[in-house]
Kinemage of the C-alpha trace (Angstrom):
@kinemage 1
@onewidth
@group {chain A} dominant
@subgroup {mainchain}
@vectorlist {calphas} color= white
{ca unk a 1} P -117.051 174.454 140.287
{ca unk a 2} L -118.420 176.500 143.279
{ca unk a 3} L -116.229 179.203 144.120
{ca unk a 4} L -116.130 180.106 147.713
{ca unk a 5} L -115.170 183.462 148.848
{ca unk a 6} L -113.409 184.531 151.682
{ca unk a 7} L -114.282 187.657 153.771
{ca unk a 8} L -111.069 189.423 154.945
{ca unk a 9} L -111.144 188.360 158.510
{ca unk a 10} L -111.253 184.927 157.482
{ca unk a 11} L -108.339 185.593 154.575
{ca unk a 12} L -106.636 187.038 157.724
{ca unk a 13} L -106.932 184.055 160.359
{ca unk a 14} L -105.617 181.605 157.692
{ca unk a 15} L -102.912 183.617 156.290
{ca unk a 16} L -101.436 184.494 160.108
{ca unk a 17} L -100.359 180.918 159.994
{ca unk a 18} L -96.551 179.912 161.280
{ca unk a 19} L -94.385 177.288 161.400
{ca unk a 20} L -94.844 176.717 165.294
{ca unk a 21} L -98.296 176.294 164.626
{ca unk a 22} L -97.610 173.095 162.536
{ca unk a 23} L -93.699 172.180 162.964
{ca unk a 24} L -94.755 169.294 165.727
{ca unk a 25} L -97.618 168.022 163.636
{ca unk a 26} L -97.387 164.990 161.164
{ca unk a 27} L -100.691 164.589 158.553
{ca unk a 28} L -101.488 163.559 155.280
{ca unk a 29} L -101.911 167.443 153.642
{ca unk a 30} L -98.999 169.548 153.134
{ca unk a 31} L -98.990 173.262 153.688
{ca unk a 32} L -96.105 175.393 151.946
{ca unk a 33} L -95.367 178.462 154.788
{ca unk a 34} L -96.344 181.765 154.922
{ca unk a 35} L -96.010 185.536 156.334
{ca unk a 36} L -97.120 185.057 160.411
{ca unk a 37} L -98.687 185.772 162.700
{ca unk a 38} L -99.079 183.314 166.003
{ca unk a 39} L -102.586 181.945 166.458
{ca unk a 40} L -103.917 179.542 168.675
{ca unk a 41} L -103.189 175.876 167.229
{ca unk a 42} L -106.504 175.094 167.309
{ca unk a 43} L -107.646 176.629 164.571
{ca unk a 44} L -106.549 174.481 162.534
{ca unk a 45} L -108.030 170.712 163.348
{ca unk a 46} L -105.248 168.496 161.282
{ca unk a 47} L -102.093 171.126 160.995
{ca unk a 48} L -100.920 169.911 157.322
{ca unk a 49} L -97.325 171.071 156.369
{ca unk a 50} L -96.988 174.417 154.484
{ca unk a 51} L -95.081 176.085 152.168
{ca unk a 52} L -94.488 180.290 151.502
{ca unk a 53} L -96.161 181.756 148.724
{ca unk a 54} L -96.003 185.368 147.394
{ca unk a 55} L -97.307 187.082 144.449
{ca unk a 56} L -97.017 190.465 142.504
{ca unk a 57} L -97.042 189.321 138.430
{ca unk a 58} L -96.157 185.524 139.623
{ca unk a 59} L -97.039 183.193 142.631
{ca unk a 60} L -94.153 182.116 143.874
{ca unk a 61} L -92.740 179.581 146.505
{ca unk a 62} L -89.798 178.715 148.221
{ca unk a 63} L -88.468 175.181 148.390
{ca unk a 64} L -85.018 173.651 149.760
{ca unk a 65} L -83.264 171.794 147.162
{ca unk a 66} L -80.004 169.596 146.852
{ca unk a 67} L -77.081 168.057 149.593
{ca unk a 68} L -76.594 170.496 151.307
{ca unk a 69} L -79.809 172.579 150.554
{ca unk a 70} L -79.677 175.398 148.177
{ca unk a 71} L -82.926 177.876 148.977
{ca unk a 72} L -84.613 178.472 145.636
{ca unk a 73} L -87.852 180.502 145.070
{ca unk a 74} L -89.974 179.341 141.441
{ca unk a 75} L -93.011 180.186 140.181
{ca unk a 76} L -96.537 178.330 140.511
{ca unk a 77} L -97.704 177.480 137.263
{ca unk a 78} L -100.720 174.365 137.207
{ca unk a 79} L -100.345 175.195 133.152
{ca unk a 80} L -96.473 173.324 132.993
{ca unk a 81} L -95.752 169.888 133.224
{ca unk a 82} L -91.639 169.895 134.202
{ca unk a 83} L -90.603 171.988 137.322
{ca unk a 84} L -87.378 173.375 136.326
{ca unk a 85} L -84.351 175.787 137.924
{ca unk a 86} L -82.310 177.591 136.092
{ca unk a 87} L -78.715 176.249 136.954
{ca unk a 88} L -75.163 177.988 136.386
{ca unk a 89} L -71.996 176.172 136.122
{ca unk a 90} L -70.758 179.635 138.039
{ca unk a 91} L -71.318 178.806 142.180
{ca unk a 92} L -72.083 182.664 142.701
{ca unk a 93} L -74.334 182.950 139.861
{ca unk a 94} L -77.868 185.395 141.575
{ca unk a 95} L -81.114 183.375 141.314
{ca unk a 96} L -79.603 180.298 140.249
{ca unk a 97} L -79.407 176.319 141.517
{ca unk a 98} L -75.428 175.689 141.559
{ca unk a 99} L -75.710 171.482 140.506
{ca unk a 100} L -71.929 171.658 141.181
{ca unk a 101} L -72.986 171.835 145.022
{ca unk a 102} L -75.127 169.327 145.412
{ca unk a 103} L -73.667 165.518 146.524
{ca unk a 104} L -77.283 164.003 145.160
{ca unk a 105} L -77.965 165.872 141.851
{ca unk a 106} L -77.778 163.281 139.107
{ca unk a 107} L -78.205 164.127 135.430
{ca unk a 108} L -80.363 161.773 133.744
{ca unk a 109} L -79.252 159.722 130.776
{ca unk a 110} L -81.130 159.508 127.189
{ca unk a 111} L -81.260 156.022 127.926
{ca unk a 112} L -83.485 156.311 130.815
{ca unk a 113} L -87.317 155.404 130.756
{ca unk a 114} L -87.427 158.960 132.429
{ca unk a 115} L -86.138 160.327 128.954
{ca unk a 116} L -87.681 157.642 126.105
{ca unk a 117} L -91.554 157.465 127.775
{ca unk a 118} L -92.326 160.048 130.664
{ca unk a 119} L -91.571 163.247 128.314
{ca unk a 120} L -94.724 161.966 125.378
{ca unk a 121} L -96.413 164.999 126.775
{ca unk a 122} L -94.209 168.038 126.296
{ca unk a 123} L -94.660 170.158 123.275
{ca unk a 124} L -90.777 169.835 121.676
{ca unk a 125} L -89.599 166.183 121.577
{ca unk a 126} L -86.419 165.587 124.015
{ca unk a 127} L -83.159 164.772 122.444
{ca unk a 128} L -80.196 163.436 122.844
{ca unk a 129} L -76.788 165.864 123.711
{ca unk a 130} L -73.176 165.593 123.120
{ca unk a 131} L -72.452 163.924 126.934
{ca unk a 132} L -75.591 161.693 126.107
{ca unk a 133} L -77.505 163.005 128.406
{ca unk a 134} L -81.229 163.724 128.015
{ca unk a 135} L -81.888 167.404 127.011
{ca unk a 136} L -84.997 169.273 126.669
{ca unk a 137} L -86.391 172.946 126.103
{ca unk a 138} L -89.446 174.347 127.126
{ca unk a 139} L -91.614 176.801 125.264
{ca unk a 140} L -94.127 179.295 126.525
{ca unk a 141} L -96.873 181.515 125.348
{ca unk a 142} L -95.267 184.793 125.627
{ca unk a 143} L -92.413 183.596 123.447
{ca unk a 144} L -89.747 182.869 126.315
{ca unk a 145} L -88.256 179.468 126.836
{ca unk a 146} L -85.374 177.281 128.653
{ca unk a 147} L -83.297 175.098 127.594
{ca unk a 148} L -80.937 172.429 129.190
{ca unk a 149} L -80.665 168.744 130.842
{ca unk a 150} L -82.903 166.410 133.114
{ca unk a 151} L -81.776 165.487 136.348
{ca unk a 152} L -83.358 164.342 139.773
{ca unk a 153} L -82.209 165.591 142.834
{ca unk a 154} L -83.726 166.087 146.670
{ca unk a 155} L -86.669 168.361 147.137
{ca unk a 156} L -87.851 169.558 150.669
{ca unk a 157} L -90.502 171.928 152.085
{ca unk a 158} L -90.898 171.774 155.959
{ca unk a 159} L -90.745 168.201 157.023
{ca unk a 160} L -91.528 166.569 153.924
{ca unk a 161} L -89.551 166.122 150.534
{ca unk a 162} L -88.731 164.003 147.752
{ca unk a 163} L -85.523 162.559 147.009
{ca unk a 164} L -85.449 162.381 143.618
{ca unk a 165} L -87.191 164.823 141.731
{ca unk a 166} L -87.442 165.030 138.525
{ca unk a 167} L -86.883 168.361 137.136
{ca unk a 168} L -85.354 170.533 134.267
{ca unk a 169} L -81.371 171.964 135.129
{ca unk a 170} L -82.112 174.988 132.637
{ca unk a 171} L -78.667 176.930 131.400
{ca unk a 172} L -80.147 178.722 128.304
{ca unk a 173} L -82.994 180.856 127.186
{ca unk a 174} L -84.775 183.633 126.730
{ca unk a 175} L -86.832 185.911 128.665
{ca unk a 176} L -90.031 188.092 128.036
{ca unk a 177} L -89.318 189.584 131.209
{ca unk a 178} L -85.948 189.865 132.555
{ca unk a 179} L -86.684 192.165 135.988
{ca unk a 180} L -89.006 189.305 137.317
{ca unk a 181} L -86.912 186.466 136.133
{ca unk a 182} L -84.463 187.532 137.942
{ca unk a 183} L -86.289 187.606 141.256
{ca unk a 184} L -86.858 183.804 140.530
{ca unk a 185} L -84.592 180.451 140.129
{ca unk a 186} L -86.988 179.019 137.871
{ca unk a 187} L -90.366 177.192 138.088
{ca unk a 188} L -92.485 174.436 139.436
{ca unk a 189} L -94.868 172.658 137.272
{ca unk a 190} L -98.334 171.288 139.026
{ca unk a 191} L -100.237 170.325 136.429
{ca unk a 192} L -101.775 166.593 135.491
{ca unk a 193} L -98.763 164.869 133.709
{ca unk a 194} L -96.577 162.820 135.001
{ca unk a 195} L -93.419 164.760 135.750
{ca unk a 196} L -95.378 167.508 137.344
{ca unk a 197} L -94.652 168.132 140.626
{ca unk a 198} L -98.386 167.360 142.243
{ca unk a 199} L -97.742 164.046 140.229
{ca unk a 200} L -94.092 163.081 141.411
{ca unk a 201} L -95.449 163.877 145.086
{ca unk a 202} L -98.089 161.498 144.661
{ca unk a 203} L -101.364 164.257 146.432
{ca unk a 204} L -104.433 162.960 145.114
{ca unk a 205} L -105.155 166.884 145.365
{ca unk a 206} L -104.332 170.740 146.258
{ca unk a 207} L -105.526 173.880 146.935
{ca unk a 208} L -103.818 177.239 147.018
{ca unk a 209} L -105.941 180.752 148.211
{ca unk a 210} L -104.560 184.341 146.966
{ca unk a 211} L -105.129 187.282 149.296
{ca unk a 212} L -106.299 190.468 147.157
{ca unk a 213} L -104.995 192.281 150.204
{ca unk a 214} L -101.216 191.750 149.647
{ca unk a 215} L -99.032 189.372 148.087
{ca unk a 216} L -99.637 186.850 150.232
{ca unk a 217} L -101.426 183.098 149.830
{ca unk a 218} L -101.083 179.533 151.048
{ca unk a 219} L -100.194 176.184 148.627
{ca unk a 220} L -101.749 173.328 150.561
{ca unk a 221} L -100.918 170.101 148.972
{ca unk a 222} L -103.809 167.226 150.443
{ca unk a 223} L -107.280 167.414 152.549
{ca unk a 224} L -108.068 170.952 152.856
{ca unk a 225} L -110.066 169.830 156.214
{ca unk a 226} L -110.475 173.696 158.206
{ca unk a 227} L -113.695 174.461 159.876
{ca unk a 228} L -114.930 177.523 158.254
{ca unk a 229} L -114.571 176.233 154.960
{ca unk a 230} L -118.430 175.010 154.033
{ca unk a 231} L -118.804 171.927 151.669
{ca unk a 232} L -117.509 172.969 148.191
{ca unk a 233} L -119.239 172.609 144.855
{ca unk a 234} L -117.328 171.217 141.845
{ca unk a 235} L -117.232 171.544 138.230
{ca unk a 236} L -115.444 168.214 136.119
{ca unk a 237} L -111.920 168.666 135.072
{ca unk a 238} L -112.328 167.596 131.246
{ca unk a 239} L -110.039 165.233 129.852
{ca unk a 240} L -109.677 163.609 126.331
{ca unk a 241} L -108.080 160.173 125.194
{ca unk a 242} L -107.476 161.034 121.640
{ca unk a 243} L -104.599 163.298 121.154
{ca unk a 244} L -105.725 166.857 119.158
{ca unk a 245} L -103.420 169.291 118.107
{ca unk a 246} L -104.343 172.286 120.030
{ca unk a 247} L -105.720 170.798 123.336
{ca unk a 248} L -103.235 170.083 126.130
{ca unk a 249} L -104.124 166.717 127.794
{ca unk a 250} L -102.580 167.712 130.841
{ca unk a 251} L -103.825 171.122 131.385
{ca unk a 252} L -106.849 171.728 134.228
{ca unk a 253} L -109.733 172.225 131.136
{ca unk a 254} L -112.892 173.135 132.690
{ca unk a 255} L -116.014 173.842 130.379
{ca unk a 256} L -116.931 177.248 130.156
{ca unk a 257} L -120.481 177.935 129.300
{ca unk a 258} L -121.404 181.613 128.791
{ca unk a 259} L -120.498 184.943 130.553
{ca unk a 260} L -122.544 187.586 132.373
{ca unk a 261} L -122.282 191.257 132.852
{ca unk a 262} L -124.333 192.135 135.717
{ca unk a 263} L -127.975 190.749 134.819
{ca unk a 264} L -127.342 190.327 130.847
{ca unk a 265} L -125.953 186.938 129.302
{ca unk a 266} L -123.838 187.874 126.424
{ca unk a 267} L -125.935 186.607 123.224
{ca unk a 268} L -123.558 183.767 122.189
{ca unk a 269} L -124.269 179.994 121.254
{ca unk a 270} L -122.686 177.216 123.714
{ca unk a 271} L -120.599 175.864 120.869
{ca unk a 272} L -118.245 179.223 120.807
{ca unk a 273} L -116.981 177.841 124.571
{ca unk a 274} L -116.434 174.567 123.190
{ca unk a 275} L -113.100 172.693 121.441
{ca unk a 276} L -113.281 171.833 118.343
{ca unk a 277} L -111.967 169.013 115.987
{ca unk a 278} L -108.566 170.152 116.649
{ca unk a 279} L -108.921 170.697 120.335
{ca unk a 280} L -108.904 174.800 119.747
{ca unk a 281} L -111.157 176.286 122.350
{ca unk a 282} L -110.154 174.561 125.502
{ca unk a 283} L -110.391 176.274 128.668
{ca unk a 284} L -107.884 175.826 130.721
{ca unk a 285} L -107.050 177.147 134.658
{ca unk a 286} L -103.620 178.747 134.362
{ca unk a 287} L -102.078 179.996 137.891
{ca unk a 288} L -98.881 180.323 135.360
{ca unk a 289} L -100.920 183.451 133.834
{ca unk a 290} L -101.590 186.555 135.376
{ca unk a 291} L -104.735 187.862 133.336
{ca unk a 292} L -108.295 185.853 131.698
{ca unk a 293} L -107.817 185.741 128.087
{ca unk a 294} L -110.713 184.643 125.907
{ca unk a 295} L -111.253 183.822 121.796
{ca unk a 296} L -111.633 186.412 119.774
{ca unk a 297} L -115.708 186.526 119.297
{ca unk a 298} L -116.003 186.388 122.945
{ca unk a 299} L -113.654 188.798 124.051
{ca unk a 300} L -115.167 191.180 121.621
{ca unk a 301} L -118.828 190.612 122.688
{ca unk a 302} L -117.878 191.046 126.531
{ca unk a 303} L -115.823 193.767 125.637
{ca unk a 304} L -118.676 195.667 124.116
{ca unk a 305} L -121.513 195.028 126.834
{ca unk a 306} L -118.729 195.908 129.546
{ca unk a 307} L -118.739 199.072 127.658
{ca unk a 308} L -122.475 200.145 127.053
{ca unk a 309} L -122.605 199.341 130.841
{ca unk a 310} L -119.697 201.860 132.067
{ca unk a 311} L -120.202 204.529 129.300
{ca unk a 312} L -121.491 206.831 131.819
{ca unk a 313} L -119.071 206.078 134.742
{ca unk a 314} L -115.309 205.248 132.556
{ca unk a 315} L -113.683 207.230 130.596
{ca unk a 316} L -111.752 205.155 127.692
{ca unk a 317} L -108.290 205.746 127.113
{ca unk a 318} L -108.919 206.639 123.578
{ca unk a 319} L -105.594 205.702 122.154
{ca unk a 320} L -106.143 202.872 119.337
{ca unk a 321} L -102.694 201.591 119.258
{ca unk a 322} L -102.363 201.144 123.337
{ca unk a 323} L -102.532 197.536 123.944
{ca unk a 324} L -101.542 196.389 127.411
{ca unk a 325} L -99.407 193.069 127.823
{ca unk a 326} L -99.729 192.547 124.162
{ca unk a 327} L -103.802 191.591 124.515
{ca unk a 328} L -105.347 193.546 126.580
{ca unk a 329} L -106.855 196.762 124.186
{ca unk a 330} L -109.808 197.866 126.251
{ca unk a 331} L -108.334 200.963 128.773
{ca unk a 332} L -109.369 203.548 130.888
{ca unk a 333} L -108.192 207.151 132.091
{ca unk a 334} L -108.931 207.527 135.519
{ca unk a 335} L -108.441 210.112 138.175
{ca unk a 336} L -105.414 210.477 140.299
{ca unk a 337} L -107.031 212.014 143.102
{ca unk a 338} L -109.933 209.775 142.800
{ca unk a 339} L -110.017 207.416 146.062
{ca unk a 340} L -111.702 204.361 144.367
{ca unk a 341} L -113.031 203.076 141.165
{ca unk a 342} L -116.761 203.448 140.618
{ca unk a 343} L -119.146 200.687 141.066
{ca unk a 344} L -118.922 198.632 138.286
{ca unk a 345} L -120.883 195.883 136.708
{ca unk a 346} L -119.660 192.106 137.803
{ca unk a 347} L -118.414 189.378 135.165
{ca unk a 348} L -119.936 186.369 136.048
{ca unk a 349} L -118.273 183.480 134.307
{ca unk a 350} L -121.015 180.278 133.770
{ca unk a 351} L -119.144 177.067 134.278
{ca unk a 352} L -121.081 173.528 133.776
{ca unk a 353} L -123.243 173.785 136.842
{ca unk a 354} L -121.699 176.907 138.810
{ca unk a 355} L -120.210 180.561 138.012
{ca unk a 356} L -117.193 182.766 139.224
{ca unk a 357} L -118.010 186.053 139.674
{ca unk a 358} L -115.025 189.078 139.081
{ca unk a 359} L -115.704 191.857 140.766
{ca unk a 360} L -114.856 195.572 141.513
{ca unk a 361} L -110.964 195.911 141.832
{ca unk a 362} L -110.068 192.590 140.084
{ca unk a 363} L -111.946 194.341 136.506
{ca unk a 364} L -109.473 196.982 135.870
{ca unk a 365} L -105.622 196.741 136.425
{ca unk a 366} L -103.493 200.035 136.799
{ca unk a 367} L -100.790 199.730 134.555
{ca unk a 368} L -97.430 200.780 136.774
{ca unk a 369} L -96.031 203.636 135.965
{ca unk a 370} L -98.137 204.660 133.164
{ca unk a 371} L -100.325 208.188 133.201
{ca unk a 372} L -102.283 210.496 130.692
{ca unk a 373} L -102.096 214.087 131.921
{ca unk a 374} L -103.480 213.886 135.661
{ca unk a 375} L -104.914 210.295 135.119
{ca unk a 376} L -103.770 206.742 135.524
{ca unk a 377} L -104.336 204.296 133.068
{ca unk a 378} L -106.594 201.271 133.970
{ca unk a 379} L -106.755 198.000 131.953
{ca unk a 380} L -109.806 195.861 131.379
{ca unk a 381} L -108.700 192.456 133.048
{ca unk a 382} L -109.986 190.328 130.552
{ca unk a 383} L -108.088 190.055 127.045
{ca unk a 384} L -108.072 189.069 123.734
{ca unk a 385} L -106.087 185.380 123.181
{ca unk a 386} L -106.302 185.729 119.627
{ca unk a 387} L -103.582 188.615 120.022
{ca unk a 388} L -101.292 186.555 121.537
{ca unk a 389} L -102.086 183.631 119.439
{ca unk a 390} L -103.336 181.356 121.812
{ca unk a 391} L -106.503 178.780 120.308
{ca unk a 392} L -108.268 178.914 124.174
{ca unk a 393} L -109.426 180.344 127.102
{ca unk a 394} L -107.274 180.656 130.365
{ca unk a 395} L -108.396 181.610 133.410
{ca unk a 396} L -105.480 183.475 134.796
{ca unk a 397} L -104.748 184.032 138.595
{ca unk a 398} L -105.771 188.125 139.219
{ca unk a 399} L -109.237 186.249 138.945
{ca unk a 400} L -109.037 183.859 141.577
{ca unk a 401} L -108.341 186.381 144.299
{ca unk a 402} L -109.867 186.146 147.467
{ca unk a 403} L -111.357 182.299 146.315
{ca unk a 404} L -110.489 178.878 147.487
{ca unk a 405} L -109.013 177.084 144.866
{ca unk a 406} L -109.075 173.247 144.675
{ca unk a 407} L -107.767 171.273 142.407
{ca unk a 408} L -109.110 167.512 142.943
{ca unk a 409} L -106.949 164.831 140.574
{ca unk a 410} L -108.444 161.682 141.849
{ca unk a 411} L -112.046 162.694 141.489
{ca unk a 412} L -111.156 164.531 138.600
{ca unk a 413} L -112.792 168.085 140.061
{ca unk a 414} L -112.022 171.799 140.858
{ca unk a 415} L -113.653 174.175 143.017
């Protein structure tokens, strides 16, 4: 996996996209829209059909779904299978999919092969409810989950759609963070199983770019065929046949190798970035997660040589029982009057045959709203999975700023 980074200018001229640009165009890729700008239509050689895309903790995008359409925005996550809303039985319910409105939403029976065979990958078994109709709740990492029915319905994005989605009517839950749930109707899966949403659409492939200028970015689903971007290297998506406890078959698992700060390799054997007989270990690309989060040993070793390299230029928070987003311990005071963060040392992550580098800005967060004296608090940008009991890596999406990212499914790739 090659990453290739975009300069601003060029971040600029793709991102000033509009719908006139493409509305009259007809292609095998799929853009979903964006903030605009008008540019000349020849910039881009095969105008593919695009979809809006925003960002602050989430990505997000807005689709069109049901008869007549209902305008929902949901989260990108290429870490969950099912694409699901959440839907209230109460028409003027906020951030919600009414299935009362809609003339083609259709509840799917337990019956169905939809229910018996295409669920074998999610983590809690489906089941049968009391209208015997097929029912299933999702669980996530940092402890929130939905619950409710299956159901297809119509899902559009510019000119293109699918009539009968698959997807998750969600009227239960919980939350681990109510304020930005509530800017959302709920979220669409993309990653390799078969009720995904890249996988119902039937895109041998997609790419998506995040702007580390605003919260801005562009979900292209097909042939990302533009001019200025040179031939990509790639790094194999890993799969497995055997099923293993802890390794998600249908996750984007890439093989991490090592990790460098500035010129020094951390001192650690191969085998530590590797699964083991129980599938622990994986590393897996997770647009659902905002952060990197690595094993234990890792974390701690990177954590320490990050360290001896700023001791002269960061000042550590010094408070032992801080611990940002639950895994994230290592924490700096810095100045509010300062302009910019000091140089820092890059992270270079070593994937089988290529490396992403992380950077300046994208190695310390500021925690919002949080100050020491005259000093805001900065967090390390890499944490510590074990905390949140997670057995892998995941690459989260603050890292792929500013990168093309492709995700290849028939050549089984990602860039």
């Amino acid at each position: 996996m090659a990453f290739f980074f975009l300069s601003f200018p060029q971040l600029l001229v793709f991102f000033t996209l509009v719908n006139s640009c493409l509305s009259s165009h007809h292609s095998s890729s799929l853009i979903l829209p964006l903030k605009a700008k008008l540019i000349p239509s020849q910039a881009i050689p095969k105008p593919p059909n695009k979809l809006s895309f925003h960002h602050n903790v989430s990505l997000t995008v807005s689709l069109a779904v049901g008869s007549p359409p209902q305008q929902v925005t949901m989260v990108l996550d290429t870490g969950s299978e099912l694409s699901w809303l959440r839907c209230k039985r109460t028409p003027t319910a906020p951030s919600s999919f009414s299935p009362q409105l809609s003339t083609s939403y259709r509840p799917i029976p337990c019956s169905s092969p939809t229910c018996t065979t295409r669920t074998r990958d999610f983590t809690v078994p489906v089941s049968c409810d009391s209208r015997k109709l097929c029912h299933a709740i999702l669980s996530y990492a940092d402890a929130s989950s939905v619950e409710g029915n299956l159901a297809t319905d119509s899902f559009r994005f510019g000119n293109s759609g699918l009539p009968g989605m698959v997807f998750g009517c969600m009227d239960s839950g919980t939350s681990s963070n109510p304020d930005e749930d509530s800017r959302t109707t709920g979220l669409i899966g993309m990653n390799r199983g078969s009720l995904s949403f890249v996988s119902q659409m039937g895109f041998p492939q997609f790419s998506y770019c995040i702007s580390g200028r605003d919260s801005s970015g562009v979900l292209l689903f097909g042939e990302a065929n533009f001019p200025w971007l040179r031939p990509l290297n790639y790094t194999p998506l890993i799969q497995i046949s055997t099923p293993l406890p802890y390794f998600d078959r249908v996750a984007y698992t890439v093989q991490l190798e090592g990790i460098r700060v500035s010129g020094t390799v951390l001192p650690l054997p191969k085998s530590v970035f590797e699964p083991d007989h129980t599938g622990a270990g994986q590393t897996m690309v997770d647009s659902g997660t905002q952060f990197t989060f690595l094993l234990g040993p890792v974390y701690t070793a990177l954590k320490n040589e990050f360290l001896r390299q700023t001791k002269a230029i960061l000042r550590p928070l010094g408070d032992p029982n801080f611990v940002f987003q639950g895994a994230m311990d290592l924490c700096f005071r810095v100045e509010l009057s300062r302009a910019g963060l000091p140089a820092l040392p890059s992270v270079n992550l070593m994937f089988r045959g290529v490396e992403m580098s992380v950077s300046g800005e994208k190695l310390l967060y500021r925690v919002p709203g949080m100050t020491r004296g005259s000093d805001a608090v900065h967090c390390f940008t890499f944490g510590n999975s074990d905390l949140l009991g997670v057995e892998a890596y995941v690459i989260g999406h603050h890292h792929q700023q500013n990168m093309w990212m492709e995700f290849d499914l028939a050549k089984s790739r990602w860039v």
